[in-house]
SEFIMAR-890631 format. One record per residue (C-alpha): residue number from 1; x, y, z. Coordinates in steps of 0.5 Angstrom, whole numbers, plus 2048, in hexadecimal, padded with zeros to 3 digits. Layout:
BEGIN
NODE    nr     u     v     w
NODE   NUM     X     Y     Z
...
***
This chain:
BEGIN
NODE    nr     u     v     w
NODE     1   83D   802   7FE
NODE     2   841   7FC   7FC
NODE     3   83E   7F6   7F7
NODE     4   83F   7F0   7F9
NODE     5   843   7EB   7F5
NODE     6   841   7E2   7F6
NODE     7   846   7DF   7F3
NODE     8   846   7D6   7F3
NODE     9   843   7D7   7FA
NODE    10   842   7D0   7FD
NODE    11   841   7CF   805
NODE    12   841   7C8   808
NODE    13   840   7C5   80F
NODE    14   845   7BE   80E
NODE    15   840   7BA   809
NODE    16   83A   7BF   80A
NODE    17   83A   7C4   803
NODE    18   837   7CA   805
NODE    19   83A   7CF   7FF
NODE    20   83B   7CB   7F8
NODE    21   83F   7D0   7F4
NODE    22   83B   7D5   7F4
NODE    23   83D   7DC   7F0
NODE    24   83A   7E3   7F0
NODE    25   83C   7EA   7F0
NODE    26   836   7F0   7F3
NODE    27   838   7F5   7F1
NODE    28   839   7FD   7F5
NODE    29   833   7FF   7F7
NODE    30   82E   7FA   7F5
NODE    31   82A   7F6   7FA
NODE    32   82A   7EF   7F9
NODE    33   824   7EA   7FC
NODE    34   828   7E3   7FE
NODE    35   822   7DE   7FE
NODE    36   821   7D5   7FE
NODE    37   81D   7D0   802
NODE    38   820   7CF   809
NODE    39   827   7CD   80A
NODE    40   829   7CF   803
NODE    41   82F   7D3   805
NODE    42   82C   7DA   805
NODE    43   82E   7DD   80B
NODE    44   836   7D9   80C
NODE    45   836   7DD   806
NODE    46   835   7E3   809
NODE    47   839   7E1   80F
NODE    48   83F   7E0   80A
NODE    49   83E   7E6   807
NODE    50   83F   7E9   80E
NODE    51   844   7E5   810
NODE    52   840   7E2   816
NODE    53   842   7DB   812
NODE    54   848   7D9   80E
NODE    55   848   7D6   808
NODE    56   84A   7CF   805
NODE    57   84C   7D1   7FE
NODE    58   84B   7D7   7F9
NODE    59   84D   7DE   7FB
NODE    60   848   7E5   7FE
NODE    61   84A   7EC   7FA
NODE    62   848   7F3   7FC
NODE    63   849   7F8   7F7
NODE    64   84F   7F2   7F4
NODE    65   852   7F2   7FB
NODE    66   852   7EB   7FD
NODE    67   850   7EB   805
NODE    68   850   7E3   806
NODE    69   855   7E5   80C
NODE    70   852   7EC   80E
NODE    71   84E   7EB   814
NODE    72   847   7ED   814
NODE    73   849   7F4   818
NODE    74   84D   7F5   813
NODE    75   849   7F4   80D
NODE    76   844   7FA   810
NODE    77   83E   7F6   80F
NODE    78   837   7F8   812
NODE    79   833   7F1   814
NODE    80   82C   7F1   816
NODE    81   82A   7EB   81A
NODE    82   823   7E8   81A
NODE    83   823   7E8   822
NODE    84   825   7F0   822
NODE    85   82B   7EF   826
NODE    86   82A   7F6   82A
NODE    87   82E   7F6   831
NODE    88   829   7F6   836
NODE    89   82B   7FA   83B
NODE    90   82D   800   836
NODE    91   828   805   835
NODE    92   826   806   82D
NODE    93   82B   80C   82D
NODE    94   830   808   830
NODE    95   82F   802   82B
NODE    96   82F   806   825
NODE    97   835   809   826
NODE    98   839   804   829
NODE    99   83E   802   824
NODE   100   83E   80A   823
NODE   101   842   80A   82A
NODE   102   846   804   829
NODE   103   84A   807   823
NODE   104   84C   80E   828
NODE   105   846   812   826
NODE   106   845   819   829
NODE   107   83F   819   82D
NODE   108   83C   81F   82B
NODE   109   83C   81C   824
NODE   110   839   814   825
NODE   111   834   819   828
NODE   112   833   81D   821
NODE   113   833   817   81D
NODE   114   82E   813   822
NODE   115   82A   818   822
NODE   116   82A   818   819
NODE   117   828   811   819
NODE   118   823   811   81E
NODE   119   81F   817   81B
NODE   120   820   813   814
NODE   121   81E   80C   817
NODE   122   818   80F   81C
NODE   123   81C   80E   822
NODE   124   81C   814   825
NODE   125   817   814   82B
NODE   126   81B   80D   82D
NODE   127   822   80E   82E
NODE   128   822   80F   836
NODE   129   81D   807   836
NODE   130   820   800   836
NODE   131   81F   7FB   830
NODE   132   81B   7F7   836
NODE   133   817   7FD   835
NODE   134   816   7FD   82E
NODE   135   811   7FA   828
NODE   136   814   7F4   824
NODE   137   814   7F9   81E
NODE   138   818   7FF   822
NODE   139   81D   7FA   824
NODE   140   81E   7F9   81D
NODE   141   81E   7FF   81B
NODE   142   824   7FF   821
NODE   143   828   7FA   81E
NODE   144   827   7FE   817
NODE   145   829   805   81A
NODE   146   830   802   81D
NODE   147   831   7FF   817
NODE   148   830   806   813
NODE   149   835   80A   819
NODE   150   83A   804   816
NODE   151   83A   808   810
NODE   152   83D   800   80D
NODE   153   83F   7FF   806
NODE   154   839   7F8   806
NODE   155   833   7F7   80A
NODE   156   831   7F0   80B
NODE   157   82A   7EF   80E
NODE   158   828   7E7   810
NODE   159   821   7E6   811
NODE   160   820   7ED   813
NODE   161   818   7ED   814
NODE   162   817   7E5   816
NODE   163   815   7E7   81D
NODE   164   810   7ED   81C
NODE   165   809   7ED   81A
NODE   166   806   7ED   812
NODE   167   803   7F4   813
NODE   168   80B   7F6   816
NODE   169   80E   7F2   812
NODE   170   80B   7F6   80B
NODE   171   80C   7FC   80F
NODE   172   814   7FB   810
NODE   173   815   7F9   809
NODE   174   814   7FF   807
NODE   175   818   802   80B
NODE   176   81E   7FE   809
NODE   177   81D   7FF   802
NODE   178   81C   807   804
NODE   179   822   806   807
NODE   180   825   802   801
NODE   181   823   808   7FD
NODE   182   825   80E   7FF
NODE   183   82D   80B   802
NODE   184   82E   807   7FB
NODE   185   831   802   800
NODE   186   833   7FB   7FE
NODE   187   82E   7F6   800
NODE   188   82E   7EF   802
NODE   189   828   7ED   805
NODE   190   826   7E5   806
NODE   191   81F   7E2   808
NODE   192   819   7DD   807
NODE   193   814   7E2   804
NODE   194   813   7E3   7FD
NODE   195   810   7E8   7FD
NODE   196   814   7EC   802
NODE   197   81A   7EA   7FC
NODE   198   815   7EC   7F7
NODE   199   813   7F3   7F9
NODE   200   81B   7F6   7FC
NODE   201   820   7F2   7F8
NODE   202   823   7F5   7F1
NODE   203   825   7ED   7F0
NODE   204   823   7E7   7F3
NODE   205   828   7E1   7F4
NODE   206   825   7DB   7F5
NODE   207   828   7D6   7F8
NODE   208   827   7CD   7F9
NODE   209   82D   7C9   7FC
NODE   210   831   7CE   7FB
NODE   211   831   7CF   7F4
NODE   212   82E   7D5   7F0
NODE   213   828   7D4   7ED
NODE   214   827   7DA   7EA
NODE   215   829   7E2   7EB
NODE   216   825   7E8   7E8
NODE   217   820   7ED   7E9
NODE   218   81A   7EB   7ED
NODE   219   815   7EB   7E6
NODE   220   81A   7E7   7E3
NODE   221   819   7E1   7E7
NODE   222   813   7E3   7E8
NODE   223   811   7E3   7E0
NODE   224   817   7DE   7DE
NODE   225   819   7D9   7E3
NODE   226   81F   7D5   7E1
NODE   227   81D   7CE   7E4
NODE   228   816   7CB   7E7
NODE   229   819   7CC   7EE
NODE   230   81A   7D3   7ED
NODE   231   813   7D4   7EA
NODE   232   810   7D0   7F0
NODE   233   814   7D5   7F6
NODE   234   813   7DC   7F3
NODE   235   80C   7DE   7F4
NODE   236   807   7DE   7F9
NODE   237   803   7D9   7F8
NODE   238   808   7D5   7F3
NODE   239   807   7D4   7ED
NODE   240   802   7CE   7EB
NODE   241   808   7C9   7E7
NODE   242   803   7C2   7E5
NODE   243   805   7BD   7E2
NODE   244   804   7B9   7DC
NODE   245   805   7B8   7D4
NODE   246   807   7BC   7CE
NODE   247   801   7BA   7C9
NODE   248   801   7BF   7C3
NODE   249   7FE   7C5   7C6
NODE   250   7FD   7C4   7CD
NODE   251   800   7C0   7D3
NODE   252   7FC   7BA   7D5
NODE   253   7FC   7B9   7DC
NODE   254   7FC   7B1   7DF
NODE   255   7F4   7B1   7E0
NODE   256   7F3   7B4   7D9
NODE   257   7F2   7BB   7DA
NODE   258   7F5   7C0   7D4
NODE   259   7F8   7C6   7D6
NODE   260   7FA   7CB   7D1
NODE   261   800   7CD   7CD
NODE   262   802   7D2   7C8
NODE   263   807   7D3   7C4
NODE   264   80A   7CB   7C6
NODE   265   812   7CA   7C5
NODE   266   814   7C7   7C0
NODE   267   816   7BF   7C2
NODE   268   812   7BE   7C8
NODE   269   80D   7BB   7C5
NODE   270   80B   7B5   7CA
NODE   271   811   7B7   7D0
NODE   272   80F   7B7   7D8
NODE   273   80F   7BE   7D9
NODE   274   80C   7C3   7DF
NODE   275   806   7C9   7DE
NODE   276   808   7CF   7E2
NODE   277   802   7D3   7E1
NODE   278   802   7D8   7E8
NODE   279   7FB   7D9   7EC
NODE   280   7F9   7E0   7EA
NODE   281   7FA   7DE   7E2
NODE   282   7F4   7D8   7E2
NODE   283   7ED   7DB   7E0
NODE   284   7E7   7DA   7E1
NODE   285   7E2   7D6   7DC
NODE   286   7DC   7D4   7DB
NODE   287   7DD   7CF   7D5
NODE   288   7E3   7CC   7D3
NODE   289   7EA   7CC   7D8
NODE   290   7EC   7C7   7DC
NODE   291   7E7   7C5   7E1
NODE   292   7EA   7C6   7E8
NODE   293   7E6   7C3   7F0
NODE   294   7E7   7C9   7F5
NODE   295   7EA   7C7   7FB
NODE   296   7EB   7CD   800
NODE   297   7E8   7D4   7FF
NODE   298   7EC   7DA   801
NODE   299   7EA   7E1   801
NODE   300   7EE   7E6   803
NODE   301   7EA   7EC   800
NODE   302   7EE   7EF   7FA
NODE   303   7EE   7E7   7F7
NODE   304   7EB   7E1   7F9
NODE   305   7F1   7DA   7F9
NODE   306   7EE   7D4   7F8
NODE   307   7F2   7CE   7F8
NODE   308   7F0   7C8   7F2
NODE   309   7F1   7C1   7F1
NODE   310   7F3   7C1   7E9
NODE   311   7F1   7B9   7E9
NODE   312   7F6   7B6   7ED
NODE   313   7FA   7BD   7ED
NODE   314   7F9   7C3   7F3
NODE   315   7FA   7CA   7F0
NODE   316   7F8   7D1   7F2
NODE   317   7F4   7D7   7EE
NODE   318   7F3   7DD   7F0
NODE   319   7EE   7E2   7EE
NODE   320   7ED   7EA   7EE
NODE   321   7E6   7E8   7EF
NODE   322   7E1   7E5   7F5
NODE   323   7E0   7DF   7F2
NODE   324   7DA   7DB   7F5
NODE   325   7DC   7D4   7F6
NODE   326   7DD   7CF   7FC
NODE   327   7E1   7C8   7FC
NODE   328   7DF   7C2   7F9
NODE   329   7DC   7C7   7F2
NODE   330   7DF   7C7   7EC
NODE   331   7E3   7CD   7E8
NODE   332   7E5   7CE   7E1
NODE   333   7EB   7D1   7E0
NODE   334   7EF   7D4   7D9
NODE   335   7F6   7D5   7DB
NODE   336   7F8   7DB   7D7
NODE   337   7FD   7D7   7D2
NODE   338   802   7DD   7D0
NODE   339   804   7DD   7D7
NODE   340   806   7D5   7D9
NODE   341   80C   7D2   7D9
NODE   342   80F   7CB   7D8
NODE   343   814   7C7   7DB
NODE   344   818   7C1   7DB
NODE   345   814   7BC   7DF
NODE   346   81B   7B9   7E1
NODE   347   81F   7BE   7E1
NODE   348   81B   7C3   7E3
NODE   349   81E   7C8   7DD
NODE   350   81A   7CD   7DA
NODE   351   819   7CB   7D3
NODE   352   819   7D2   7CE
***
């Protein structure tokens, strides 16, 4: 397993910046979760890493090696694609050890090593089918297996779960964080979902335009978010970020609505700031709070989401309980104050 060293790394398409000078190092062993909004370089990242895309500017180390100039053969890096990428005219055995017989192996070993992973990822019973004759999650399992049999120092996942189902989707992300597990191998992993980033990942990077927002564990950002786009990207639902004024101990909105503070900053008083305050982090009150018009219901069972204008501003609660409202009623709800945050309504910086 190798760790992976960023250095001044920018990548641009004639005027188009793509990367802007980003710097990281993943450490042996460590599985990383890229995340941002669309177009925000996470998977030309991946790419340049890999070698399938060269870099502008900055340099790429494995282990120190430099390896801008090293082919992605070379590099001995495993990709998994979101599509999969299986030959589909090759059985499963046939797809798994493909690159096993491109190297000169015996055959009589690419059947044993095959026949190691499959038993580890469930494929045993599919090694004679086609991947036209498989599910989305056993395809996966597949490209994850061919992947394995590299024996490869990184393993880079682009979106690997986007095509399956939310039942499958849970399943397989368990299976790559097993996986991850018990070969201790250096991960890079990006995708759109959070939550996929919050439950795999040792460290979370996010990305916008290219730049590094913040890096750390998923409960750090979760907890302590550098800035009000990070607070507002990780989490589902986001946290609620309002608007409004420092006025001794509250934020006021622009409608007159006060929200409580605690502990107020020194020299904030009368500053624009944004009020991050996370849906399951309101109660429910029947005196006193912040009054709030209910606009959707959402029951899922295990919690109720329900969608709020608080004055001219929406936010989401969610609630443990089965709470008994409909749109247009209104709602009292107490932030819990020890767990809000505050943030430059200019800049978006987190004010300590």
């Amino acid at each position: 397993m190798a760790t992976i060293t960023l250095s001044n790394i920018h990548k641009r398409y004639e005027d188009n910046v793509i990367i802007n000078g980003l710097e990281l190092t993943i450490r042996e062993g460590e599985f990383v979760a890229l995340v941002g909004p669309s177009g925000c370089g996470k998977s030309t990242l991946l790419r340049m890493i890999a070698g399938l895309e060269s870099i502008t500017d900055g340099e790429i180390a494995l282990d120190g090696e430099i390896v801008n100039d090293i082919s992605p053969q070379e590099r001995n890096i495993a990709m998994v694609f979101q599509n999969y990428a299986l030959y589909p005219h090759m059985t499963v055995a046939e797809n798994l050890g493909f690159s096993l017989k491109m190297q000169g192996v015996a055959k009589l070993l690419i059947d044993e090593r095959v026949a190691q992973v499959a038993q580890t990822l469930g494929l045993s019973s599919l090694l004679k089918r086609k991947p036209g004759q498989l599910s989305g999650g056993q395809r996966q399992r597949v490209a994850m297996g061919r992947a394995i049999l590299r024996n490869p120092r990184v393993f880079l996942f682009d979106e690997p779960l986007s095509n399956l189902d939310a039942k499958l989707r849970v399943e397989m992300r368990t299976e790559i964080k097993a996986l991850h597990q018990r070969l201790n191998a250096t991960m890079v992993y990006v995708t759109h979902d959070q939550v996929e980033a919050m439950t795999m990942a040792d460290r979370i990077v996010v990305l916008k335009d290219g730049v590094i927002e913040q890096v750390g564990t998923p409960l750090e950002l979760y907890d302590r978010p550098r800035n009000a786009f990070v607070a507002g990207f990780i989490g589902s639902p986001s946290m609620n970020l309002l608007s409004g004024k420092v006025d001794r101990e509250s934020v006021v909105t622009d409608d007159g609505l006060r929200l409580p503070l605690a502990n107020v900053p020194a020299g904030v008083q009368g500053q624009r700031v944004l009020y991050g305050v996370r849906p399951e982090h309101f109660s429910q009150v029947s005196q006193g709070g912040v009054v709030a018009e209910v606009n959707v219901v959402e029951p899922t069972g295990a919690e109720t989401q329900i969608a709020l204008n608080i004055g001219n501003q929406k936010a989401i609660a969610v609630f443990r309980d089965r709470i008994q409202t409909k749109p247009g009623s209104e709602m009292r709800l107490l932030p819990n104050v020890q767990l809000t945050h505050l943030f430059d309504e200019h800049s978006g910086t987190r004010i300590k």
